[in-house]
N, C-alpha and C positions, 0 to 999 in steps of 0.2 A: 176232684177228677182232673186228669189232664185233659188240657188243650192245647192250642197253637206251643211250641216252644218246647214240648214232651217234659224228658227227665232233664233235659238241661235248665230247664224256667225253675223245675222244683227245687230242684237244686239250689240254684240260687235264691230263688225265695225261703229257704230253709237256712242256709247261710245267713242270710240278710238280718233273721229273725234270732238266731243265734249269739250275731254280735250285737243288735235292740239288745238281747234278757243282759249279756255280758255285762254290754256299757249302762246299764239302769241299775245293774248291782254292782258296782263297784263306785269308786266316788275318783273324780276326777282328777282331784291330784298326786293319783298313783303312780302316773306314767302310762308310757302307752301299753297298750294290752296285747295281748297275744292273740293272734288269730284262731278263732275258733275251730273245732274237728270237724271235717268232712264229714255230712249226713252216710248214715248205715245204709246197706243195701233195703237191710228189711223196714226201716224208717221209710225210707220212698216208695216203696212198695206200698206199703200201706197209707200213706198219704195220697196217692194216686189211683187210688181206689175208694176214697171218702168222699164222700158228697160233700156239699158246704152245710148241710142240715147236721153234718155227723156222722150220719148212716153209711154203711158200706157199699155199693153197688152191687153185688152180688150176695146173698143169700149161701150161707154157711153152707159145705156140703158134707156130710158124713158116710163114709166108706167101712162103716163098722161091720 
């Protein structure tokens, strides 16, 4: 869920996490890396709607 900081904190903590998986899978003396891609609209989206349990905050709605 967001807090303090909104979509700019996820942001970054998405980034952050991003270049972690990056640099743990490649091996060091490759050079430096590339900077990772900017998180997706719908990646944040649904990150800021997840609990820390997992779960979603809201309850699926069907408009069938």
């Amino acid at each position: 869920m967001l807090s303090r900081g909104g979509y700019d904190l996820l942001e970054q903590r998405i980034m952050e996490e991003k270049l972690k998986q990056q640099m743990d899978s490649t091996d060091s003396n490759e050079g430096p890396l590339n900077p990772p891609s900017p998180a997706s609209r719908h990646e944040k989206w649904k990150l800021a709607r997840t609990k820390l349990g997992g779960k979603m905050t809201s309850k699926k709605s069907c408009y069938c």
